[in-house]
C-alpha positions in Angstrom: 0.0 0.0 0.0 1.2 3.3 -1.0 2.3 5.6 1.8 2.9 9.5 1.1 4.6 11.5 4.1 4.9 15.0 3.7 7.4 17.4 5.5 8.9 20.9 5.0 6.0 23.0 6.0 5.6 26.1 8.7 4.9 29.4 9.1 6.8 32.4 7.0 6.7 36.0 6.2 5.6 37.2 3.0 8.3 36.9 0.7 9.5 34.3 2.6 10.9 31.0 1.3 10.1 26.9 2.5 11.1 23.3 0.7 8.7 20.8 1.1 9.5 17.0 1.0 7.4 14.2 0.1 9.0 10.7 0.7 7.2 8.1 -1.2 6.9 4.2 -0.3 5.5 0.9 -1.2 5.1 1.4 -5.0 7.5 2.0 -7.7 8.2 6.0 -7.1 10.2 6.0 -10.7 7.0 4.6 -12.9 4.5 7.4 -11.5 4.1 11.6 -12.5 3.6 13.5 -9.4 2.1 16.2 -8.4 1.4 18.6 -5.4 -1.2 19.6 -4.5 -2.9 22.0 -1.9 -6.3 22.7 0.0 -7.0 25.5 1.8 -9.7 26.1 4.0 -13.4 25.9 2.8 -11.5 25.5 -0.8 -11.3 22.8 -2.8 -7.8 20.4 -3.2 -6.2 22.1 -6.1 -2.7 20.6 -8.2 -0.3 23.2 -8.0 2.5 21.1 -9.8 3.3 18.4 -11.4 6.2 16.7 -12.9 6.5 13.7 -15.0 8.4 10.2 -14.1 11.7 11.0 -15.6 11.7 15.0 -14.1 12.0 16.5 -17.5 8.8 17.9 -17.8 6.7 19.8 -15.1 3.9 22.0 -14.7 2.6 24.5 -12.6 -1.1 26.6 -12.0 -1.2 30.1 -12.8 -1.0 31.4 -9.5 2.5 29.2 -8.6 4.1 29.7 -11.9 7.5 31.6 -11.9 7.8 31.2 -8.2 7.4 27.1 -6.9 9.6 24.5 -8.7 8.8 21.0 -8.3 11.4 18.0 -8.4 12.5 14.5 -7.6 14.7 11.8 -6.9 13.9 8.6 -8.2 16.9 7.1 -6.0 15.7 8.5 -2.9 11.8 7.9 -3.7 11.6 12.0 -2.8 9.8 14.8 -4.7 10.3 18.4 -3.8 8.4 21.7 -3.6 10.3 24.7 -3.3 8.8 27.5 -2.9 9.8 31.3 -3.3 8.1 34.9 -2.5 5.5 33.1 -0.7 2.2 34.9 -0.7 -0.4 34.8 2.6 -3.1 33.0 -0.6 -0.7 29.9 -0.5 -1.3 29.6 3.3 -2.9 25.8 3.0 -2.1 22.1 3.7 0.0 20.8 0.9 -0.2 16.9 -0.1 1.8 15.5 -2.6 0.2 12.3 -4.8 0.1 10.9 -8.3 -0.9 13.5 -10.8 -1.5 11.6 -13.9 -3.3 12.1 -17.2 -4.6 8.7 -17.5 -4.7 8.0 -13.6 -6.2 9.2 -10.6 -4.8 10.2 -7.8 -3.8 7.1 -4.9 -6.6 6.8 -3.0 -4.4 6.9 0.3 -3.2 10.9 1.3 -0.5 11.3 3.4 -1.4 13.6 6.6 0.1 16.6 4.5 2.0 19.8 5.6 0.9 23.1 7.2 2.2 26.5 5.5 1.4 29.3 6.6 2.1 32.6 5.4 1.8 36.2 7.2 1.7 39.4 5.6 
């Protein structure tokens, strides 16, 4: 069964800067495009990135673009979120999970991580 821990998050200053860390077990990380994704409160779950098995492609929402850059490391079953000039709108839990065009998500969700951003 998969299992999805998420790590990284906390509280920052607009402007401000956090990595987020996904470790990813019992499947095979390296055959699967992931995503992250984020739900604030009384909003929906929304994909904020995604990035494809091999890490040469990725994609972003409007509202991340030019400032969150996803990766991985298929060696270390680990996909990143950095994230720059943070905003107090991307204050929400962020989860990462399978974002694939011809798959759904895993239907086990890790616990996620809090951010948090003042203004």
């Amino acid at each position: 069964q998969v299992q999805l821990v998420e790590s990284g998050g906390g509280l920052v200053q607009a402007g401000g800067s956090l990595r987020l860390s996904c470790v990813v077990s019992g499947i095979t990380f390296s055959i699967h495009d992931m995503g992250w994704y984020r739900q604030a409160p009384g909003n929906q779950r929304e994909l904020v990135a995604r990035i494809t098995t091999s890490g040469r492609s990725t994609n972003y929402a409007d509202s991340v673009k030019g400032r969150f850059t996803i990766s991985r490391d298929n060696a270390k079953n680990t996909m990143y979120l950095s994230m720059n000039s943070l905003k107090p709108d991307d204050t929400a839990v962020y989860y990462c999970n399978r974002a694939s065009s011809t798959a759904a998500p895993f239907g086990s969700w890790g616990q996620g991580t809090q951010v948090t951003v003042s203004s």
